[in-house]
C-alpha positions as CSV (number, residue, x, y, z in Angstrom):
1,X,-14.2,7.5,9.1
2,X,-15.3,4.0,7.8
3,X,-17.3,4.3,4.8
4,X,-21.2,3.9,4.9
5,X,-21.3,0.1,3.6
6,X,-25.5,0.2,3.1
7,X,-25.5,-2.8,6.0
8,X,-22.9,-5.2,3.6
9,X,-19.7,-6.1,5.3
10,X,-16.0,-4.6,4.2
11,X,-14.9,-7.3,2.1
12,X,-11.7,-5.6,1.4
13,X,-9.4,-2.3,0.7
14,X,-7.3,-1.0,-1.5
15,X,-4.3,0.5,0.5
16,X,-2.1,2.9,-2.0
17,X,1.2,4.7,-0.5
18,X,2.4,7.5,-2.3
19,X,5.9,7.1,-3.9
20,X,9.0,10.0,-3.4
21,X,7.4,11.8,-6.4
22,X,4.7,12.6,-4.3
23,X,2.1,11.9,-7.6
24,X,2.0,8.2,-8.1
25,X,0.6,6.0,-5.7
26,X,1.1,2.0,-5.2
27,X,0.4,-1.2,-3.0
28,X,2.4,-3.0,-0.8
29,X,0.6,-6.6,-1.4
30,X,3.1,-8.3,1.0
31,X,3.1,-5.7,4.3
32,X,-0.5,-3.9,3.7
33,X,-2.8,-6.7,1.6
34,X,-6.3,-5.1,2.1
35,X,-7.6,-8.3,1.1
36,X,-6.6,-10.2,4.0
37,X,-8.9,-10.8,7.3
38,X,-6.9,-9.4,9.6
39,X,-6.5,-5.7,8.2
40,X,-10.3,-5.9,7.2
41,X,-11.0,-6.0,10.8
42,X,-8.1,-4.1,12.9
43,X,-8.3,-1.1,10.1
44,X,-4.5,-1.1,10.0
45,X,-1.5,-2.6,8.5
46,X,2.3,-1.9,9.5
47,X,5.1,-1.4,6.8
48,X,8.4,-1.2,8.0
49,X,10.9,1.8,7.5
50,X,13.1,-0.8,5.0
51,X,10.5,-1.3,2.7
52,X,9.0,2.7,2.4
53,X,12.9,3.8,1.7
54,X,13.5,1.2,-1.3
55,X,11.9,1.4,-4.5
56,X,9.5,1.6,-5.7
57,X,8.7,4.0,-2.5
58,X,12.1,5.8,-1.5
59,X,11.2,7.8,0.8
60,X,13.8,9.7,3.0
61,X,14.3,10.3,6.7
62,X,11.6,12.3,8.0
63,X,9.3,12.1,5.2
64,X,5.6,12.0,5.7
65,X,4.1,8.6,4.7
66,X,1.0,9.8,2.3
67,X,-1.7,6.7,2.0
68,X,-5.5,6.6,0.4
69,X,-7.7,3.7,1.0
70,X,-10.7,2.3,-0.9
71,X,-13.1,0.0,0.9
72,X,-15.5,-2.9,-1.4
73,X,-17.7,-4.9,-0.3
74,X,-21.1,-6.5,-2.1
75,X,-22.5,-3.1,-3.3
76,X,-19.1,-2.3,-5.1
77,X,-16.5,0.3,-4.2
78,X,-16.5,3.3,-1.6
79,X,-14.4,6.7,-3.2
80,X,-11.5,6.9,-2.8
81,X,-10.1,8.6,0.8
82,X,-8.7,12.2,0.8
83,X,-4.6,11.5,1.0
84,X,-4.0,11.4,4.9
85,X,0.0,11.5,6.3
86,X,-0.5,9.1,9.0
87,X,2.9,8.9,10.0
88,X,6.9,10.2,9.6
89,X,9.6,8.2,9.5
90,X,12.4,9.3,11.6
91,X,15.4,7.6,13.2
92,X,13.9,7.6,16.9
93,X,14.2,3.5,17.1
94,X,11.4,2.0,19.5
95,X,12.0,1.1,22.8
96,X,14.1,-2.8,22.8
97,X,12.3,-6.0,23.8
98,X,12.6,-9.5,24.3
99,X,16.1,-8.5,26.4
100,X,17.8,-11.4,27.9
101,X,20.8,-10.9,29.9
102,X,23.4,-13.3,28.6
103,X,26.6,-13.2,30.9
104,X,30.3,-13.4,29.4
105,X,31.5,-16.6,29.2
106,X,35.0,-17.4,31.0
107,X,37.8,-19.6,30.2
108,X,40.3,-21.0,32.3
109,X,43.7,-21.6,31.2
């Protein structure tokens, strides 16, 4: 639920992912920047499974991925979100694209 922004528009969030200790939270400014325009507006940012299984995450297979969010705009700065798990990373890989089919070359001798 987006947070009541008294008719002043989202001018960023604080996205915070909850480490393997499962007490300390931190950002990912590169993957889930809540400053930039294109997470303001789609409400979502992807962080792939590499980056939430090396530090300073760590998280293991089938872990839940634990995230709060903060929203500012002009007025100042929403509360901070109840801790949601919006996803689990497991080792289902997605469906391929971008498949090309490349036939074996041949040589003649």
């Amino acid at each position: 639920m987006e947070p009541f922004t008294g008719g002043s528009p989202i001018t960023r969030y604080l996205i915070k992912i909850r480490l393997v200790d499962g007490i300390t939270f931190s950002e990912d400014l590169t993957n889930c920047d809540g400053r930039q325009e294109s997470i303001i507006t789609q409400k979502y940012c992807l962080i792939s499974i590499a980056t939430l299984k090396a530090l300073p995450y760590e998280l293991e297979w089938n872990s839940g991925v634990y995230a709060n969010v903060q929203a500012f705009n002009a007025y100042g700065n929403s509360g901070t979100s109840l801790t949601g798990n919006g996803a689990i990373i497991t080792t289902v890989p997605d469906a391929p694209v971008n498949l090309r089919n490349v036939p074996a070359l041949t040589f003649a001798t």
